[in-house]
C-alpha positions as CSV (number, residue, x, y, z in Angstrom):
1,X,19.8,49.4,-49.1
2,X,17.4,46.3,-50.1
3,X,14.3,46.3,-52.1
4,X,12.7,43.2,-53.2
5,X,14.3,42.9,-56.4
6,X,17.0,44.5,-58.0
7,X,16.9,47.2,-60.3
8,X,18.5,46.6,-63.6
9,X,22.5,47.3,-63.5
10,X,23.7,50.5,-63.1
11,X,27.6,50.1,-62.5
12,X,30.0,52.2,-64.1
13,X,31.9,50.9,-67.5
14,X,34.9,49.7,-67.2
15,X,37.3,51.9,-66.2
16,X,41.1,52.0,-66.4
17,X,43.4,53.7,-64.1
18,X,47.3,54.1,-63.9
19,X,49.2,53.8,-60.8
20,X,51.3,56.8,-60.5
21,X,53.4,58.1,-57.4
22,X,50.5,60.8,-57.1
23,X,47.5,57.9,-56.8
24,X,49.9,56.4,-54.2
25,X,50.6,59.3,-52.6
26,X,46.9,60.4,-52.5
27,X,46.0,57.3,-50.6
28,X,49.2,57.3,-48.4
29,X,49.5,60.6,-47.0
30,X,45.9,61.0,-45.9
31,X,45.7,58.1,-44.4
32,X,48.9,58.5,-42.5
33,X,47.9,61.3,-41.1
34,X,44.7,59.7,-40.5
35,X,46.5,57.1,-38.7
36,X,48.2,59.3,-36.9
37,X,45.3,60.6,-35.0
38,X,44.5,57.5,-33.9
39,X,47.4,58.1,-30.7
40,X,45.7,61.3,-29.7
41,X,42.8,59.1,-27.8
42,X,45.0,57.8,-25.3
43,X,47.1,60.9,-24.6
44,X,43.6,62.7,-24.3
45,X,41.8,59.8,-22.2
46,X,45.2,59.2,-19.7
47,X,45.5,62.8,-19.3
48,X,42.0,63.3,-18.1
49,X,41.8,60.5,-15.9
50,X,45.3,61.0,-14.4
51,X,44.2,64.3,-13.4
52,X,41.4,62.9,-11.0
53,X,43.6,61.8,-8.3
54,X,42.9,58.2,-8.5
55,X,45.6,55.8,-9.1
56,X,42.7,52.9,-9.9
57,X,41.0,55.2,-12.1
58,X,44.2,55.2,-14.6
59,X,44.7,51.4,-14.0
60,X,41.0,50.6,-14.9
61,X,41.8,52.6,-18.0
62,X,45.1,50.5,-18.7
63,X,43.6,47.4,-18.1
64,X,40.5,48.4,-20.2
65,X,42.2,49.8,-23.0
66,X,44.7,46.3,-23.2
67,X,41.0,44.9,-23.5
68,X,39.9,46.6,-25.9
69,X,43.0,46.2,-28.0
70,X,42.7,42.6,-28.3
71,X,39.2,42.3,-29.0
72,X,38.9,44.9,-31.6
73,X,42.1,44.1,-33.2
74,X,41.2,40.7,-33.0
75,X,38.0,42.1,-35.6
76,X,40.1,44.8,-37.7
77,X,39.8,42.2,-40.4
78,X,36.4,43.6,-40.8
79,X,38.1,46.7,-42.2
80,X,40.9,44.9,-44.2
81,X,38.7,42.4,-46.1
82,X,36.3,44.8,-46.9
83,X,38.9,47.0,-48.6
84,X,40.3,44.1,-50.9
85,X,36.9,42.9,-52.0
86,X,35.7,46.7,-52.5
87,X,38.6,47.6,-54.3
88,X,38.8,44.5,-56.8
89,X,34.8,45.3,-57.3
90,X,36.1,49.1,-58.1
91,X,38.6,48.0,-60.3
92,X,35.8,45.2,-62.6
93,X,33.7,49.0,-62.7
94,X,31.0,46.9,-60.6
95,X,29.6,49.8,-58.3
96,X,26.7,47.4,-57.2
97,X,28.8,45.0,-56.2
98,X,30.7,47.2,-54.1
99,X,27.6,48.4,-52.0
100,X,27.0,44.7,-51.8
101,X,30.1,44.1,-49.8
102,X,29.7,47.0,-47.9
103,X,26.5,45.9,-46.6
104,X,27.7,42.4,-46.3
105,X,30.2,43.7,-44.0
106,X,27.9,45.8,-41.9
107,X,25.5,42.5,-41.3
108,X,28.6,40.2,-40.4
109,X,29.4,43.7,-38.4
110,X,25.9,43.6,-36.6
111,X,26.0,40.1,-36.0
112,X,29.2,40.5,-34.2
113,X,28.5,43.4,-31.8
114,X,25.4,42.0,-30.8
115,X,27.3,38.7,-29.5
116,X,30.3,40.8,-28.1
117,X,27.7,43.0,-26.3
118,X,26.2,39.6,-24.6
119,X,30.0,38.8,-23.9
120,X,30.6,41.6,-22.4
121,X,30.3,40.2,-18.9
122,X,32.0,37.0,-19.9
123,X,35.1,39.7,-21.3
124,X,35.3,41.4,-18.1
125,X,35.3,38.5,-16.1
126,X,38.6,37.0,-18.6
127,X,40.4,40.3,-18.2
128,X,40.6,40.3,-14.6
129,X,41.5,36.8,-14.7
130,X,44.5,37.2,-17.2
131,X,45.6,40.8,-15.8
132,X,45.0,40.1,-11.9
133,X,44.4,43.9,-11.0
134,X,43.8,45.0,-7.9
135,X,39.9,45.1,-6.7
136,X,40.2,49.1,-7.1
137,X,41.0,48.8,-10.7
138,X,39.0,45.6,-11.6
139,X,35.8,47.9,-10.7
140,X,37.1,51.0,-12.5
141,X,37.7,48.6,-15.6
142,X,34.3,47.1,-15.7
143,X,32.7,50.1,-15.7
144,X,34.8,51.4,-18.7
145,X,34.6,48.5,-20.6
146,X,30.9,47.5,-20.0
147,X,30.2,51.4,-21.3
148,X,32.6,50.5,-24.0
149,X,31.3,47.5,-24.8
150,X,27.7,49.0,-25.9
151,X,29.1,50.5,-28.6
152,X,30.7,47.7,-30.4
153,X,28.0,47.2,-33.5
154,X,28.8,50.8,-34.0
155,X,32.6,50.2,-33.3
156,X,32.8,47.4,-35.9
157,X,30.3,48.7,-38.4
158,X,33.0,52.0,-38.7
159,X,35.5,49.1,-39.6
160,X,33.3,48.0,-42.3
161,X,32.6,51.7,-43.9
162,X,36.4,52.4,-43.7
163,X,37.0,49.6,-45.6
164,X,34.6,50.5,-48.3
165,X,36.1,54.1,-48.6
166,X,39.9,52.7,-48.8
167,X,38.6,50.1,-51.2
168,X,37.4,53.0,-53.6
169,X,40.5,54.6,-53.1
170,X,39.2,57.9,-51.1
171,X,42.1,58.6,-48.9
172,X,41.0,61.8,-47.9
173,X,37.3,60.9,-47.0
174,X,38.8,58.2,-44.8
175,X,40.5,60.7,-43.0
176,X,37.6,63.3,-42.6
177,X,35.9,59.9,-40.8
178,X,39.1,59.3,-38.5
179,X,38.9,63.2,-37.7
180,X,35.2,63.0,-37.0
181,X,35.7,59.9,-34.7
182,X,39.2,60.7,-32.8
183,X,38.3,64.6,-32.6
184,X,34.6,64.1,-31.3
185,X,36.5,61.4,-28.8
186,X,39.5,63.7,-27.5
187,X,37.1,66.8,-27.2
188,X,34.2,64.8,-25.9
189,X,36.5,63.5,-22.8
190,X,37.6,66.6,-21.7
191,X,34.0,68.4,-21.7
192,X,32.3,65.2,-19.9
193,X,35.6,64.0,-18.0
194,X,36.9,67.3,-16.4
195,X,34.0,69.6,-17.2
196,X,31.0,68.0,-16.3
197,X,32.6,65.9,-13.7
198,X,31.5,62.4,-15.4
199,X,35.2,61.0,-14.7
200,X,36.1,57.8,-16.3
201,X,32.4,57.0,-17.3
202,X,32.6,60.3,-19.6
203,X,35.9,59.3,-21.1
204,X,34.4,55.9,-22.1
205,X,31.1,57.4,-23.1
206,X,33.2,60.4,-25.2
207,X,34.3,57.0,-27.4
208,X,31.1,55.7,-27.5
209,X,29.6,58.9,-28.9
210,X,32.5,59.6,-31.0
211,X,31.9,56.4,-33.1
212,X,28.0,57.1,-33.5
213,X,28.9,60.5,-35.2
214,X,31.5,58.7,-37.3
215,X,28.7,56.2,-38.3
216,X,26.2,58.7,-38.4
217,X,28.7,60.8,-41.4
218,X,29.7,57.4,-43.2
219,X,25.9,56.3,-43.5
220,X,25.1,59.8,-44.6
221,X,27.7,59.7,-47.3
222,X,26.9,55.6,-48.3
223,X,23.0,57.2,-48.4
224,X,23.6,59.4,-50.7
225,X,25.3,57.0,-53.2
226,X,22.5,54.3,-52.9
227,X,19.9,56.7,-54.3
228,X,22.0,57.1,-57.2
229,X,22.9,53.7,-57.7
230,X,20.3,51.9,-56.7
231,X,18.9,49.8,-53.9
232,X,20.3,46.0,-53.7
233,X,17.9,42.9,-52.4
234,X,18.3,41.2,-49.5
235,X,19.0,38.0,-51.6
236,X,22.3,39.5,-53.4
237,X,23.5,40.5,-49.7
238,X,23.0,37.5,-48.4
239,X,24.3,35.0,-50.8
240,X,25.6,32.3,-49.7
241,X,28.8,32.2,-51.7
242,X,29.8,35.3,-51.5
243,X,28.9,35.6,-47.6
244,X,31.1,32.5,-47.1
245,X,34.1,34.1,-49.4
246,X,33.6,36.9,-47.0
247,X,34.0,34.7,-44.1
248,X,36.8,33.2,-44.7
249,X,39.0,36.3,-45.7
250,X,37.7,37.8,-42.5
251,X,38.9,34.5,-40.9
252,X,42.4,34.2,-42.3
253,X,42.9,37.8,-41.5
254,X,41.7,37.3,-37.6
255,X,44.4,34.6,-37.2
256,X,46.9,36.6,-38.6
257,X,46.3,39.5,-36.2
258,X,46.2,36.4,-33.6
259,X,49.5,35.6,-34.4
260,X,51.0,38.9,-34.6
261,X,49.6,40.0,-30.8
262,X,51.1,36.6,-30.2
263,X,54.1,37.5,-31.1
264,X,54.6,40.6,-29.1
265,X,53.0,39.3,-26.3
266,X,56.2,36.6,-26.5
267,X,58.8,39.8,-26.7
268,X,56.8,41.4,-23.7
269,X,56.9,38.1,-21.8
270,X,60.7,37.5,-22.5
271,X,61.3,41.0,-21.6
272,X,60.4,40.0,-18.3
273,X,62.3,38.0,-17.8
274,X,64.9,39.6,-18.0
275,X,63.8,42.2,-15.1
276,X,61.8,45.3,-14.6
277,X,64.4,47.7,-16.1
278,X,64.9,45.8,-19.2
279,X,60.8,45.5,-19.8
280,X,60.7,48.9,-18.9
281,X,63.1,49.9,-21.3
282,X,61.6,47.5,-24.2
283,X,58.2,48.8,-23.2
284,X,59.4,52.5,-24.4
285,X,61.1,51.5,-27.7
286,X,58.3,49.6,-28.9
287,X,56.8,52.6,-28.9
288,X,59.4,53.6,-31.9
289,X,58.1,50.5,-33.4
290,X,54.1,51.7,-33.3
291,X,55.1,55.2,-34.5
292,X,57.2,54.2,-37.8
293,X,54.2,51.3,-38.2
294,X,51.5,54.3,-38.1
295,X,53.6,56.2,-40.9
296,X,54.4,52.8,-42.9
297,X,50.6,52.0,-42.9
298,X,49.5,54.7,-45.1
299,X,51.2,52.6,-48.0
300,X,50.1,49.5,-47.3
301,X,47.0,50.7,-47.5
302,X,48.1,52.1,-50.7
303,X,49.1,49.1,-51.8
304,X,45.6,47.7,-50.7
305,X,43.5,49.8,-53.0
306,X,45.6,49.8,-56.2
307,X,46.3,46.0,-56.1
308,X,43.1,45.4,-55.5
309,X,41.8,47.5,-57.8
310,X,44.5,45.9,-60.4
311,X,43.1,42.4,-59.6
312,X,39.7,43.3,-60.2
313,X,40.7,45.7,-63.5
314,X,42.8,42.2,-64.9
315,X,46.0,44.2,-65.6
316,X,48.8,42.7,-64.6
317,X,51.1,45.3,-65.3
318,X,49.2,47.9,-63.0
319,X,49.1,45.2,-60.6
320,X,53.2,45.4,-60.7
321,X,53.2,48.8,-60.9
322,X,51.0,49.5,-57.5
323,X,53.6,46.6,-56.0
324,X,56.6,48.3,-56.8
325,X,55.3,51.8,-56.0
326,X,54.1,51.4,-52.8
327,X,57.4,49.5,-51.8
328,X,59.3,51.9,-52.5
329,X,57.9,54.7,-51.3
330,X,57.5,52.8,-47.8
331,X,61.3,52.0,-48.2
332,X,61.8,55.4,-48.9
333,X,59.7,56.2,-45.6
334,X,61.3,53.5,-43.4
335,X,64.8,55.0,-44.1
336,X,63.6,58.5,-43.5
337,X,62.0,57.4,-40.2
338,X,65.1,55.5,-39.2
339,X,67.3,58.8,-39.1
340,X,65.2,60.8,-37.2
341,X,65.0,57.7,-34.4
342,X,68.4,57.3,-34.8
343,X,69.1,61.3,-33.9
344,X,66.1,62.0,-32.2
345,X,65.3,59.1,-30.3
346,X,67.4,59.6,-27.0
347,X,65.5,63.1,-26.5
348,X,61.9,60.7,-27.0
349,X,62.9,58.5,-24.3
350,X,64.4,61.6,-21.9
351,X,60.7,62.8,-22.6
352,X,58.8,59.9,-21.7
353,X,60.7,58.3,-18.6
354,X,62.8,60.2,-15.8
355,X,64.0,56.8,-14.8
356,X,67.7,57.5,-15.3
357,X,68.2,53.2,-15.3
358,X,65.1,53.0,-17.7
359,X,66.9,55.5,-19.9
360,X,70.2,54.5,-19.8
361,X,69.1,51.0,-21.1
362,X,66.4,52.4,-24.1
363,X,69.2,54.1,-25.3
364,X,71.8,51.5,-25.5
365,X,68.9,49.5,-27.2
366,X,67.2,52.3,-29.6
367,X,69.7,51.5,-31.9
368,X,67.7,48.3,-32.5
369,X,64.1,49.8,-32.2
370,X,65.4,52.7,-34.7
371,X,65.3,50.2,-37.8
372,X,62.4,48.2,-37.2
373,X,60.4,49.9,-40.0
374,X,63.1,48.7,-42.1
375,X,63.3,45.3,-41.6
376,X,59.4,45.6,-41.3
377,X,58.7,47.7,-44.3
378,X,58.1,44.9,-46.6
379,X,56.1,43.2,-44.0
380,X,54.0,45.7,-43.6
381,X,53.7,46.3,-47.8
382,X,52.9,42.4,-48.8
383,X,50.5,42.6,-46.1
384,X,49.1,45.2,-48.2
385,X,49.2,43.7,-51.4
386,X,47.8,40.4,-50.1
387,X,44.9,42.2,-48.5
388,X,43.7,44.2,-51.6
389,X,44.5,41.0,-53.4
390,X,42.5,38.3,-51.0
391,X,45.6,36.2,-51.0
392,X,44.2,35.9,-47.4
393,X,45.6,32.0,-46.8
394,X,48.9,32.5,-48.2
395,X,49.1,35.8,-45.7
396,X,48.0,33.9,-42.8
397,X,50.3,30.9,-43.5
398,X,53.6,33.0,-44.0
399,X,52.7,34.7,-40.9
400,X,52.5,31.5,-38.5
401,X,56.2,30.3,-40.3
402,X,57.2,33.6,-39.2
403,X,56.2,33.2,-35.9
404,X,57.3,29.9,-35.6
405,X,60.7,31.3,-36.7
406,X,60.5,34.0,-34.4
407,X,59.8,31.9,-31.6
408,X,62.8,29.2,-32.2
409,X,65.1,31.9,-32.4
410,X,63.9,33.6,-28.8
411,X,64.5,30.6,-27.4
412,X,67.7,30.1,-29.0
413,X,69.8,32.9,-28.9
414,X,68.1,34.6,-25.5
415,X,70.7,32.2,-23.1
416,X,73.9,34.0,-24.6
417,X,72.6,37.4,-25.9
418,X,69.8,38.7,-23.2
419,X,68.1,41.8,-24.3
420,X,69.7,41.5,-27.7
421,X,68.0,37.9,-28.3
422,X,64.8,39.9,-27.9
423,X,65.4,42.4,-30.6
424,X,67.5,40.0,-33.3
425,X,64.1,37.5,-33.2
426,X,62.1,40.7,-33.6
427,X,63.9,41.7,-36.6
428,X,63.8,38.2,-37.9
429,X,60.3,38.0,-37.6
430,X,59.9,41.4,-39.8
431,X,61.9,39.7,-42.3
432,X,60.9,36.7,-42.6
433,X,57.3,37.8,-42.7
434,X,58.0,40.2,-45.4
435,X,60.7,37.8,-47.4
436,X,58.4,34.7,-47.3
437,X,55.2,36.9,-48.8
438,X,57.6,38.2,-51.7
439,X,58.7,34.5,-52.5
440,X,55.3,33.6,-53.1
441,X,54.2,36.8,-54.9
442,X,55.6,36.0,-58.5
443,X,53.1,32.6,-58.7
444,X,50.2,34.1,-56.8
445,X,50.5,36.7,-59.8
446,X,50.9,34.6,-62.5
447,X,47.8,32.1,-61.1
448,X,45.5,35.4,-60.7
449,X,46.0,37.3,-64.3
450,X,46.6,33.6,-65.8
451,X,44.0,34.2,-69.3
452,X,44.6,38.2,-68.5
């Protein structure tokens, strides 16, 4: 990818586009899917570990999958920023510049394996502190996570070549990557889990080979494009401004996925309080919440790409267009997904507790859990927009209001309304989030295509 100087430019003319429901679409619905492979893992991994007979074995994997959540999540920023800078480079016709954030994104994804992998004890040693398990479990964890852990450059380095992908707008090569990953994972744990009699070790080293063959297909298929367009030097990688433009995004975008596990750590917390039932209960309707998210983020990455794309194109009309399409689409979505909670939700609950107090209370509450993805839809869509855009500040600023919203009302209204407090605040924070990004979107607009 770097020679000692660069070749003269190569990149494409300029190239204009229209945002139609089919572009949409075409990013939407593979990466939906794509999304929705993603749950597959943990079925796969808890199934084969529950059926070794250990009770610490599945606990390790709990406590090491929590882990895992929060770190990499903590880093998915890696993915998001490189989409928006990718996709306004797509949009300016700039196909060098493109493989220059790309491999940006891979060093700043190198550089933070490497230290994760060091951390790894330190990470261990943290999660056992914050979670308490019992010294069964703490070992059973430590050996997932520090198998885990190994992989991380790898991990984070898939974030950065999904990102490029989405940012050139190739649903459907995203989700041949997400196959190759998640299917190589969920087929990998039963042959070394059950077959080969590796146990937890072989589920945690099924992931870790499952992410080299998704690296090993997205470097075959960024290869093959850097011999047609090109190698970069090491001196247009690395510059300075564009490294620290790169920084920040990825920054802004890290404290906003802070905030947000912040913010449903506070509902699990409060949930707590109010007894084992009620968490219990809250604990199976979020999963409503994560299902209509995976479906609703196949638009906002739609909304990614094409206003990125618009940005970088300077058309503020396509810019409009991908805003408006994308929203309503996901509204369209979020009302769809809605119905089938609302009629098929007490049989998803019957499926995944017998607890007949656990049930009774999910289902007085699904009600609330059912129309999550509409108070969340624009939430999740403005997220979206303000990724593919950069608008990484304003994103991160309307999401600590929000949460500072969400938090005054928790403490408010739980005293006189219980369980209910729980789920108002929640759909207060989806709307605030959402209503505050759309307040700003008008000037943000007007300040980016101003001379357009």
């Amino acid at each position: 990818m770097v020679a000692g100087t660069d070749s003269p430019a190569q990149d494409d003319p300029e190239r204009p586009f229209r945002v139609t429901n089919r572009e949409v679409l075409g990013i939407a619905v593979p990466m939906t899917l794509a999304y929705l492979t993603t749950p597959l893992i943990g079925i796969t991994d808890t199934a084969v570990v529950g059926r070794l007979n250990d009770p610490a074995l599945i606990g390790g994997l709990a406590v090491g999958a929590v882990t895992f959540d929060v770190v990499f999540g903590t880093f998915n920023s890696l993915r998001s920023g490189t989409t928006g800078l990718v996709a306004q480079a797509f949009g300016r016709g700039n196909g060098r510049e493109e493989m220059a954030v790309l491999a940006r994104a891979l060093v700043l994804a190198l550089v933070c394996g490497l230290v994760l992998v060091l951390l790894t004890p330190a990470i261990i040693a943290v999660a056992n502190a914050l979670i308490s398990p019992e010294p069964a479990v703490a070992v059973a964890m430590a050996v997932y996570v520090g198998i885990r852990m190994a992989a991380a450059p790898i991990t984070l380095g898939n974030y950065a070549i999904l990102g490029y992908v989405l940012g050139r707008g190739e649903g459907n090569l995203a989700l041949a990557l997400q196959i190759v990953i998640n299917g190589m994972n969920v087929a990998l744990s039963i042959l070394l889990g059950l077959v080969l009699g590796w146990g937890l070790a072989g589920v945690a080293w099924a992931t870790v080979i499952g992410e080299a063959c998704g690296a090993a297909l997205g470097g075959w298929v960024i290869l093959r494009r850097l011999r047609s367009s090109g190698r970069i030097s090491w001196g247009a990688i690395l510059d300075l401004t564009a490294m620290r433009a790169m920084a920040a995004l990825n920054r802004d975008i890290m404290i906003r996925s802070f905030a947000l596990l912040g913010a449903f750590a506070l509902f699990t917390r409060q949930g707590a309080q109010l007894g084992t039932v009620t968490l219990a209960a809250n604990a199976i309707l979020m999963n409503v919440f994560l299902v209509a998210g995976f479906f609703l983020d196949g638009f906002a990455t739609a909304a990614e790409q094409l206003a990125g794309r618009a940005i970088g194109a300077r058309t503020k009309a396509l810019f409009r267009r991908a805003v408006v399409l994308s929203s309503v689409w996901g509204f369209a979505l979020a009302f769809v997904l809605a119905g089938v909670f609302l009629f098929g939700g007490e049989w998803f609950i019957r499926m995944l507790t017998t607890a007949e107090d656990v049930r009774a209370v999910a289902i007085e509450f699904l009600p609330w859990a059912a129309f999550t993805g509409i108070s969340g839809v624009l939430a999740f869509q403005m997220d979206g927009v303000y990724i593919g855009a950069t608008w990484s500040r304003d994103m991160r600023n309307m999401m600590l209001l929000s949460l500072a919203v969400y938090a005054a009302c928790l403490f408010l209204f739980e005293g006189m309304m219980g369980n209910t407090a729980l789920w108002l605040s929640l759909h207060i924070f989806l709307i605030v989030r959402g209503l505050s990004l759309v307040s700003l979107l008008p000037s943000r607009t007007d300040r980016t295509f101003a001379g357009a």
